[in-house]
C-alpha positions, -999 to +999 in steps of 0.1 A: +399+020-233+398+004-197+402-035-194+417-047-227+430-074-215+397-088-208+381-076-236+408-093-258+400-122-236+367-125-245+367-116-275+392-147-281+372-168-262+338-156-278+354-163-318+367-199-302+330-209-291+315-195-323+345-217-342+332-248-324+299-240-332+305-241-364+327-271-367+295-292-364+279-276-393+312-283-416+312-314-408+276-325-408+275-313-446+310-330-457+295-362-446+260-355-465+283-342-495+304-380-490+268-395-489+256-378-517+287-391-541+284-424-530+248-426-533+246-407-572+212-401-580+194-427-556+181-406-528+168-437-513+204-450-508+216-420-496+191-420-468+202-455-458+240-446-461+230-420-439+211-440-413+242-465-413+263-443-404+242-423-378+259-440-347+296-438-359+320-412-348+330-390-372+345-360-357+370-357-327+382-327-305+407-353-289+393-354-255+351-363-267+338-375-300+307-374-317+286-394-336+274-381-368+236-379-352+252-359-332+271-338-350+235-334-372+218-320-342+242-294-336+241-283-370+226-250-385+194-261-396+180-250-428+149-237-434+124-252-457+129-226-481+166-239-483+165-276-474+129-280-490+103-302-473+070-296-455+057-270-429+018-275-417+003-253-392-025-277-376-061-261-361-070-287-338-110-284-337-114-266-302-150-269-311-152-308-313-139-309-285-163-281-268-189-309-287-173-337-267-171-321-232-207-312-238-218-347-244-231-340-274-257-313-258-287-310-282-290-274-261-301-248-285-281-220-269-249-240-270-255-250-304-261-214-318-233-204-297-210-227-314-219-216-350-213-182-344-184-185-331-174-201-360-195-177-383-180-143-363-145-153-345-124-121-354-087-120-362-063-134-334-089-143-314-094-180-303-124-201-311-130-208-268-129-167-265-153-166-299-176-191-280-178-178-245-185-145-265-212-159-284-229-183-252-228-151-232-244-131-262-274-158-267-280-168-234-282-135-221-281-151-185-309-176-189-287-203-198-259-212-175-227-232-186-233-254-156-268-264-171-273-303-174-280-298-210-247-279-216-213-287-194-230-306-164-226-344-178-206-373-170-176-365-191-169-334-166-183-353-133-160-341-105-151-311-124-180-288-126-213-287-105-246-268-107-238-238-084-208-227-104-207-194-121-202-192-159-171-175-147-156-204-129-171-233-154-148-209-180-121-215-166-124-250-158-133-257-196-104-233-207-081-258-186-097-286-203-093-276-238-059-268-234-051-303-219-071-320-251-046-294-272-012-306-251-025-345-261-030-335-300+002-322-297+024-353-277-001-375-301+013-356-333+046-357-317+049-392-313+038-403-348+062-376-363+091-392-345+078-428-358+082-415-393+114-411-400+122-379-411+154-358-396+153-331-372+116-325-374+102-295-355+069-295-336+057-268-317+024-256-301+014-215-312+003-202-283-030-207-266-047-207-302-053-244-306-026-245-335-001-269-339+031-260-359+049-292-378+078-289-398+092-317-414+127-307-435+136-328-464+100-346-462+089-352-495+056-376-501+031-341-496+004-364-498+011-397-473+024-366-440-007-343-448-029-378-442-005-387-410-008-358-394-049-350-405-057-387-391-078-385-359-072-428-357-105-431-345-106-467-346-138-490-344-149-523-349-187-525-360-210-553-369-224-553-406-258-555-421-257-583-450-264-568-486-297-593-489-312-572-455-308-542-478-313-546-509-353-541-507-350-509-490-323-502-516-348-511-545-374-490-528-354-458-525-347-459-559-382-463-570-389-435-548-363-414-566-374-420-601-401-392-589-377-365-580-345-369-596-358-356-630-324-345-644-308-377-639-283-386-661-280-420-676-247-421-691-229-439-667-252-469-676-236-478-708-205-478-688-212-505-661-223-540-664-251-534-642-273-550-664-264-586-666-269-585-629-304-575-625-317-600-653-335-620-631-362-601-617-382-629-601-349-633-582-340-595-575-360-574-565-335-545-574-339-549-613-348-519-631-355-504-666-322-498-681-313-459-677-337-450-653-327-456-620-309-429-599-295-450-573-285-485-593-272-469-624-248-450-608-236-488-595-204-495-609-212-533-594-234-550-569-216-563-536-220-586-518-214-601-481-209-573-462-202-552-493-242-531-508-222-520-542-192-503-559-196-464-565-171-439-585-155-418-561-172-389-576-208-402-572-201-411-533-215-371-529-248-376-547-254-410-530-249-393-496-277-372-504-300-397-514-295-416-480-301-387-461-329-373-465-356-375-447-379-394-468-351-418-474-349-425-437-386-429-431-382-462-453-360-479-432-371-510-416-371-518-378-342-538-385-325-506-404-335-476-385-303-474-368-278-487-397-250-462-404-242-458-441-202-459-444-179-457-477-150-481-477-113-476-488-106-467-525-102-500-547-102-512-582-128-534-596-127-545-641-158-531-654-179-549-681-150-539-707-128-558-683-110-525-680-098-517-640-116-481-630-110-472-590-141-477-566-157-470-534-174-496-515-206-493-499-215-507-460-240-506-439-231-511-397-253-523-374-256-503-342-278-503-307-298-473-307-297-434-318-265-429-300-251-451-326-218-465-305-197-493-320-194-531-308-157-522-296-141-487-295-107-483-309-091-474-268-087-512-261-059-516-286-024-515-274+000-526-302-002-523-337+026-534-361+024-538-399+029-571-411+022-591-441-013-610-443-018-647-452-014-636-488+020-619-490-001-584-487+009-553-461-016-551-432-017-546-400-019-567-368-034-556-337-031-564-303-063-559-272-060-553-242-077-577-214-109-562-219-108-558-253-093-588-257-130-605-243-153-584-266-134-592-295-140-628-287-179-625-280-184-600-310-163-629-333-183-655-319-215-636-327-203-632-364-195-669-372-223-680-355-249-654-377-225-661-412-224-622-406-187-597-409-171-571-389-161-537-404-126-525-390-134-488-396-108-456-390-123-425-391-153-433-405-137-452-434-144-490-439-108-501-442-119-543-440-146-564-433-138-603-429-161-629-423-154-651-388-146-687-403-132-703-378-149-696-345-144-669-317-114-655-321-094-658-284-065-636-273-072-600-285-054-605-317-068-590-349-059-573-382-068-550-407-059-557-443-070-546-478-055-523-506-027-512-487+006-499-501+038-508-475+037-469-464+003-471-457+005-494-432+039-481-418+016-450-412-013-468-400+004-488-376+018-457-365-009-430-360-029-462-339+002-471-318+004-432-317-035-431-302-063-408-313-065-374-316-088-356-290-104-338-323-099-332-361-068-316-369-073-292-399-046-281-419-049-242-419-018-233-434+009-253-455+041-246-474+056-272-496+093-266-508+110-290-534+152-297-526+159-283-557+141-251-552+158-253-519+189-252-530+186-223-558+179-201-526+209-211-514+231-209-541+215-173-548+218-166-511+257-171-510+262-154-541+247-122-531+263-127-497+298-128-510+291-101-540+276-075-512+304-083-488+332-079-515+316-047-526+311-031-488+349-040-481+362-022-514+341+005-503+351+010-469+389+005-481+386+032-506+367+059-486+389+052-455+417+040-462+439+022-430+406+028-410+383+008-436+408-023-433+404-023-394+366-023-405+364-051-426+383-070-403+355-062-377+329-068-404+345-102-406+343-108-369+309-101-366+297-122-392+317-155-374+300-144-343+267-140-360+268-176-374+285-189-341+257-178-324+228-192-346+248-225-344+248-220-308+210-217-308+198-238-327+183-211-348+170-223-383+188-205-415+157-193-438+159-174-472+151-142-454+172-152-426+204-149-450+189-117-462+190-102-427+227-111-428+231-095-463+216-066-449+235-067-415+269-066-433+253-028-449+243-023-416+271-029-398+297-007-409+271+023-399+287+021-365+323+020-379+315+052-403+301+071-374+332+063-350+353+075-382+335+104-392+335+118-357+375+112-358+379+130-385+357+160-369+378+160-341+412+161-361+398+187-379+392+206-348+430+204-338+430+174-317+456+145-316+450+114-337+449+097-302+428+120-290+404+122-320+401+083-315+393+086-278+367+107-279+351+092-310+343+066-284+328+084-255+293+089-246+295+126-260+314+110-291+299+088-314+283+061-288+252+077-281+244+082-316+250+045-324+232+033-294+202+050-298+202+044-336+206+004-329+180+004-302+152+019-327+161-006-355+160-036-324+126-025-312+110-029-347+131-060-354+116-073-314+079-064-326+087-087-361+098-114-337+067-107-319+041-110-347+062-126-373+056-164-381+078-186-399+106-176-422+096-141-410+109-148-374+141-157-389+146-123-405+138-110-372+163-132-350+196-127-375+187-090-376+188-088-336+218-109-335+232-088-364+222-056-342+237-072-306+274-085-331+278-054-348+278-035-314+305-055-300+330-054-330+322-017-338+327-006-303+357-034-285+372-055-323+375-022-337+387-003-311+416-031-299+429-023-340+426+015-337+445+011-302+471-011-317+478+008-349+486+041-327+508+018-305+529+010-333+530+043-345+517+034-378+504+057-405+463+056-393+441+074-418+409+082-415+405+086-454+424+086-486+439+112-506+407+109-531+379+109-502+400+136-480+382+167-492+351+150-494+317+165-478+338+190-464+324+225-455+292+214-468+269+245-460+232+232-476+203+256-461+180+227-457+154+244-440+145+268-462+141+242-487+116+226-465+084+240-487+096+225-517+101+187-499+066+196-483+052+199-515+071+170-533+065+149-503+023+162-507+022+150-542+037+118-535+014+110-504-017+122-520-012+101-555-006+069-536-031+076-511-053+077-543-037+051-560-045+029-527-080+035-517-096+043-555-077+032-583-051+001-580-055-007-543-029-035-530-020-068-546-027-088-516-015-123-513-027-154-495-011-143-465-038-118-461-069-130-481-064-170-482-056-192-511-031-218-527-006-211-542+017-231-567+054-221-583+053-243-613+080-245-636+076-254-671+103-274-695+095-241-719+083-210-721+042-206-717+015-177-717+002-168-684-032-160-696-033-192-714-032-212-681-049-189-664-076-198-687-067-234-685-070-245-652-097-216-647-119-240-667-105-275-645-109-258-616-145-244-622-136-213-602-110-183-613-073-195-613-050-168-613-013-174-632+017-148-633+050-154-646+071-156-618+109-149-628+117-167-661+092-172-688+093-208-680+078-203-643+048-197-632+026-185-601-002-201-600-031-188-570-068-201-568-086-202-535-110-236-549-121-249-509-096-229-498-121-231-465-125-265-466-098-284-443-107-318-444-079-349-456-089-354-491-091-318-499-054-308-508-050-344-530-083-331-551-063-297-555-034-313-566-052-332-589-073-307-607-041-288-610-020-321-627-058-324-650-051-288-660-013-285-671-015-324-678-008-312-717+022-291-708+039-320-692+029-352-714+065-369-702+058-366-663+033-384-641+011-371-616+037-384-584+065-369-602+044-336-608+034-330-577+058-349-552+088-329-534+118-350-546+154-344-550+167-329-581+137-318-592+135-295-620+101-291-633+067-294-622+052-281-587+084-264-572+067-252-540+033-249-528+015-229-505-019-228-483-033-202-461-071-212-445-090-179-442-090-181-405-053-180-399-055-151-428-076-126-407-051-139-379-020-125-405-033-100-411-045-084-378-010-094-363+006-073-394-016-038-385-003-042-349+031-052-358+029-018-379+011+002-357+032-010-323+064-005-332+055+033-347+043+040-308+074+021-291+098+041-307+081+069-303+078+067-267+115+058-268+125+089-284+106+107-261+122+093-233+160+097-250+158+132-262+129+147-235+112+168-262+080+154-278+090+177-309+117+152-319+095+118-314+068+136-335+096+143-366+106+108-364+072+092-367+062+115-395+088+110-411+084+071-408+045+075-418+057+097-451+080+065-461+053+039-450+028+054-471+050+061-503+061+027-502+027+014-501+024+039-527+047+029-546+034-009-546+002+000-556+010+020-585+035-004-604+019-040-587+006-042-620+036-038-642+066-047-629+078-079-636+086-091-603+062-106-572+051-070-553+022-092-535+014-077-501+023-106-475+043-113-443+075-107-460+062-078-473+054-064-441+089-074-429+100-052-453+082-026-442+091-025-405+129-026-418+124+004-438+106+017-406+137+005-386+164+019-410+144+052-413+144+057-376+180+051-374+191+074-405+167+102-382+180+093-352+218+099-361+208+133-373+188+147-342+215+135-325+238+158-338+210+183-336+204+177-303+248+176-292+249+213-315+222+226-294+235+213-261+269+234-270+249+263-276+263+271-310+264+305-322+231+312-347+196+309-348+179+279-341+176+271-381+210+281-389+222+255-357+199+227-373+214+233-406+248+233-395+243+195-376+224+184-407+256+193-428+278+175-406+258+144-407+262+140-447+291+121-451+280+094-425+239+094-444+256+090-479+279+061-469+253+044-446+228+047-472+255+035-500+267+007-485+232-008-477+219+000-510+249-020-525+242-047-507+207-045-513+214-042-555+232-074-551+204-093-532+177-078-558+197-082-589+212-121-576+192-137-546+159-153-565+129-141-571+112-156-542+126-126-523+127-100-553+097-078-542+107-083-504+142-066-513+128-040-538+103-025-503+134-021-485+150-008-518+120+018-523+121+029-483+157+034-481+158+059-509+130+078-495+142+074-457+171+087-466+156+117-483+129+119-451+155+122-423+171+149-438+137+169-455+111+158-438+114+147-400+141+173-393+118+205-404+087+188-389+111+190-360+120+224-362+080+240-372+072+223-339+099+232-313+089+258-288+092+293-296+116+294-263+142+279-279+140+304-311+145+331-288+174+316-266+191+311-298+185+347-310+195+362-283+230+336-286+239+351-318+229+389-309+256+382-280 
């Protein structure tokens, strides 16, 4: 080998880097594991220790040292399926802001445009492209984009003018919703940085409008969903007094008594509504007890600013009632233009003096239709939270100039009229204080009420922050608990060390002296595999560690092939110096390895491609595993080999048990090709059946949408029994699995799966705490549902895929699928020059795609495992489509190398002979993976169970398909030319 000095070089160099890498990560977690024994069991005093410490050096190289913030950022990170925490993707509303650009257009084409957009957007296509799609499609030409009534309006003045084409106001409104995206996203940014949490990640998904947040070690599921959801569309409005509308309130309710014929009166006996309305003289509201739709659903009347207190679950049918049209036509001059709000939740004693939760009722003044506020939310500049004159969290404002003079004229006009203003954030009353002191100079105000300390951390935040450009809806979520977290880890590791240990023994055993040099490169690679996700930055996930599992079974494929082709050339009468040196040519072993590897890095590029989430990382350590293995197979390995024959030691190649072994193996493969045809027939047809008319697919959220929860239990409970349960709580089916032990369940409902809005997920999560409320009688509904350390029952991790990003999955999957089945192809093509060989390679990968599937449909059902069809799922299968390719590839290599040397024979009796040559490196290949494999299945959780059991299943059969499947569709296929050249070689 030329240049090993330099190799050795880098090599030294390369280990030293990785080493240094790594150093960061040793020491970041010693300090947590110092932090964690100081702390015990208080996770809040950990964090401070933490914080204390963040600026103080705690590791040294002797010339620079490093402060433990930033030894943290050059850390691995963890996942969220190993550190637990939070990770949203965010669909900022493309179409309010399409709304906004618009000015509101009342155009009838752009209005119908924009619901079928919505209605009809297809999978991986964005809502802008779904719109211009639908415009073009309504307008038919009549309309024009730079209509007045559409994209012609003040808010785009300068921008777009009346002689523009639809094409050119395109792209000026595709510029202009991705500028509104980049300011959701440094808006999102900034508040994430405000809260506090370590080494978030934020990143924008393309050009879809989505938002990726992911927040590690985040707990409080509730408080960051309503963070990052909160447009902080601030406004300060004048209020209508409850005495200007309690006559059209009494009126509306008379005029309900006529149509609300179902009502139900049993609220009544539940408020003290009653002692109120005694007086009728004086009120015009009162009623005849248990017959009023509107007032008997009052929990109390208000007053001031405040019309009456509603239960939260009666704010929906008063809604209604207040917006109908015949509700509206009683309005008075004075009312036509009032805006109905709901405050913030509070707590009011009811006639039992018993505290029940509330919603206040408001009614803001405003000009005209258009229905602007006194002051818009843009002139604040500060906000801080602070204490009010009571000792209670608010949240002080500062104006600028401008706003700074309204606020005084708008104060002025309240004390003067005895009259309030409503501090509202999107579209919720938050306060409404009276003026009682004059105008209020200096742009000063503050917002106060039932706030927790958090809440007006967070509120101070999101409005220093500023507003969204548009609603940010949370179309997909995961939620992983620490504890959960660290399972995956622990069962990580263990099958990591278990498959390693096993691999080694192996390779020790079946090659003796050669198996050490091996392992020792097998070592190598997986320093430099870490060293280089360190380097990176690259975050660790669950199936990250699994691509490194299955690297390790991977790797030695390289080292067997070098091996097994020494051992062909010692048997041939070479040298043992020889027999190594050609192992290593091109002619040797290389091409075989390199064109293996390259397959299985094509498929593992298309995962990166389409994958999301913990999927990428599967992807990423598998190339890296791909690009290390290489290097110590081919340079670490070959130093050793070079260095054992300088020092004339005994170098084996096997051991006295495994010498004999697979030797003049003489299996007529092809003429056993009808039989694996019609084995291969039964199997394809019978889950081909199985797919399309009897089982079909278990498909998860991933694919259809849905929630999903792992709950665990403190004992063992009946599936269907829940299932029924929360079926009933939920009003809608609720499907529950056990999910590992007896004690845990999966539990997936799609209830509003569709709907996005804040309040949403909290109503989940409550329904599902209402449900299993029985099973845990010891544990309140924070400690149910909130992510916190040490956790060991309750929601362990949850789960939310909108039905947009769904179709999105899904359509990314069948190209995923589909694309890397046509870029190997064309890379065989191009490697061995005969379409013959790409075709048995693809048909082969299509027999074990389909059996898989197969396989997943038939036994979905029983097995008691997760076998849902999701993204890790189709991971799995474009490994299996990756490992078959490779298995396939190493043989028509050989094929191709024994007819390149024009062996002696027919053209079957050539294949047969290469396929017999290549069973000593399939069996080891195949064993070695499949141990490791057994050890992830069997030890590393059950979160990634039916993941492993995929690559399990396609192994087996890949295996079987490269030797009697791909290689025979080969052979029917290959020109008769080459028949007769090899005829006419043996007749000479």
């Amino acid at each position: 080998m030329q240049s090993k000095g330099l190799i050795k070089f880098f090599a030294i160099l390369f280990a030293l880097v990785c080493i240094y890498q790594l150093s960061f990560t040793f020491v970041a977690n010693k300090v947590k594991s110092d932090a964690k024994a100081f702390a015990g069991a208080d996770v809040t005093k950990e964090a401070k220790y933490l914080d204390s410490i963040g600026r103080e050096k705690v590791f040294s190289l002797g010339f620079v040292d490093y402060t433990f913030n930033e030894v943290k950022d050059k850390q691995i990170n963890k996942g969220l399926d190993l550190e637990g925490g939070i990770n949203v993707i965010l669909q900022i509303s493309v179409k309010d802001i399409l709304v906004g650009l618009s000015n509101d257009s009342q155009d009838p084409v752009f209005n119908k445009a924009l619901a079928d957009a919505t209605k009809n957007i297809k999978g991986n296509q964005t809502y802008l492209d779904a719109f211009f799609e639908a415009f073009d499609a309504e307008s038919k030409g009549k309309v024009k984009l730079a209509s007045p009534d559409v994209f012609f309006n003040k808010n785009l003045d300068g921008e777009i003018d009346l002689k523009m084409t639809d094409a050119q106001v395109k792209a000026v409104i595709k510029r202009k919703v991705n500028e509104s995206v980049l300011s959701a996203f440094e808006v999102l940014r900034k508040r994430i940085d405000k809260f506090g949490v370590t080494q978030p990640n934020i990143q924008q998904l393309g050009e879809t409008g989505r938002i990726l947040v992911e927040l590690p070690g985040a707990k409080d599921v509730d408080r960051i969903k309503k963070l990052l959801q909160s447009t902080a569309q601030l406004e300060f409005w004048e209020t209508h007094k409850f005495e200007e509308v309690a006559p059209y309130l009494g009126q509306l309710n008379e005029a309900l008594k006529a149509t609300e014929v179902k009502f139900d009166t049993k609220e009544t006996t539940k408020t003290g509504i009653d002692s109120l309305l005694t007086d009728a003289s004086k009120d015009s509201l009162a009623n005849s007890k248990g017959n009023n739709p509107l007032f008997d659903k009052m929990l109390s009347y208000g007053g001031g600013p405040v019309l009456g207190y509603f239960a939260p679950k009666d704010t929906a049918a008063i809604n209604s009632y207040l917006n109908r049209e015949s509700s509206k036509s009683m309005l008075t001059p004075e009312l036509r233009f009032a805006r109905f709000v709901w405050g913030k939740p509070t707590t009011i004693d009811n006639e039992k003096k018993e505290k029940v939760e509330a919603i206040e009722l408001y009614a803001l003044k405003s000009d005209g239709r258009a229905g602007k506020p006194a002051i818009s939310g843009g002139v604040v500049v500060d906000a801080r939270d602070t204490f009010d004159q009571f000792g209670k969290p608010a949240v002080s404002m500062q104006m600028n100039g401008k706003g700074a003079k309204q606020w005084e004229e708008l104060t002025g006009k309240a004390f003067t009229q005895k009259s309030s203003i409503a501090i509202v954030l999107d579209n919720i009353v938050y306060s409404a204080p009276g003026v009682s002191s004059g105008p209020i100079s200096g742009g000063s105000s503050e917002i106060s009420g039932s706030f927790t300390i958090d809440e007006t951390k967070d509120l101070a935040n999101v409005l220093r922050a500023g507003k969204l450009p548009a609603k940010a809806d949370i179309v997909q979520s995961d939620v992983v608990g620490p504890s959960l977290g660290q399972e995956a880890i622990d069962n990580g590791m263990l099958s990591f060390m278990i498959g390693m240990i096993l691999v080694v023994l192996w390779m020790i055993l079946y090659y003796g002296k050669a198996g050490i040099y091996a392992n020792i490169s097998l070592l190598v690679n997986i320093l430099f595999i870490f060293g280089i996700l360190a380097s990176l930055g690259a975050v660790l996930t669950l199936p990250g560690i699994a691509g490194i599992v299955l690297t390790i079974g991977m790797a030695v494929d390289a080292n067997v092939i070098i091996f097994e082709r020494a051992k062909e050339e010692l048997d041939a009468g070479k040298t043992l110096e020889e027999a190594v040196n050609y192992s290593f040519t091109w002619k040797g072993a290389m091409s075989s390895i390199f064109d293996a590897n390259i397959t299985t890095a094509l498929t593992a590029l298309i995962l990166l491609v389409f994958g999301t989430g913990p999927i990428k990382g599967f992807a990423t350590t598998l190339l890296i595993g791909i690009g290390t293995s290489l290097f110590t197979s081919i340079f670490i390995t070959r130093l050793l080999l070079d260095w054992s024959l300088r020092k004339n030691q005994n170098l084996t190649f096997s051991t006295p048990m495994t010498h004999n072994w697979f030797k003049n193996m003489n299996i007529d493969f092809l003429s056993k090709k009808k039989i694996a045809y019609a084995i291969s027939s039964v199997l394809i047809i019978v889950s081909l059946v199985s797919l399309f008319f009897v089982n079909g697919l278990n498909q998860g959220v991933d694919f259809v949408g849905g929630r999903t929860f792992q709950v665990r239990f403190e004992k063992e409970v009946t599936a269907s029994e829940v299932s029924a349960v929360l079926t009933k709580t939920f009003g809608t089916n609720v499907e529950a699995k056990t999910f590992g032990d007896g004690n845990q369940l999966k539990i997936t409902t799609k209830y509003k799966v569709a709907e996005e809005s804040e309040g949403v997920d909290k109503e989940v999560n409550d329904k599902l705490y209402e449900g299993l409320k029985s099973y845990f009688p010891n544990t309140s509904r924070e400690d149910f549902i909130t992510n916190s350390d040490g956790k060991q029952f309750g929601v362990l991790q949850a789960s939310k895929v909108g039905p947009t990003i769904a179709e999105d999955i899904k359509t990314n999957s069948y190209w995923a699928v589909l694309g890397s089945l046509l870029v190997v192809f064309l890379y065989l093509l191009i490697s061995f020059r005969k379409w013959q060989f790409s075709l048995g390679a693809v048909g082969a990968v299509l027999h074990d795609v389909i059996i898989v599937l197969g396989v997943y449909s038939l036994f979905w059902k029983f097995l008691p495992f997760n076998m849902e069809i999701d993204q890790a799922f189709i991971a799995a299968i474009l490994t299996v489509i990756g490992y078959s390719l490779n298995d396939t590839v190493i043989v028509f290599d050989r094929v191709r190398e024994f007819l390149g040397t024009h062996e002696k024979g027919t053209f079957n009796e050539v294949v047969n002979k290469a396929l017999n040559t290549t069973i000593s490196r399939t069996v080891n290949t195949s064993l070695t993976t499949l141990i490791v494999l057994f050890a992830i299945f069997i030890l590393g959780g059950e979160t990634i169970r039916g993941f492993v059991f995929a690559i399990l299943v396609g192994i087996l059969v890949g295996t079987y398909s490269s030797l009697f499947i791909a290689t025979p569709l080969m052979a029917d296929t290959v020109n008769k030319e080459e028949e007769r050249k090899r005829a006419l070689k043996k007749e000479e």
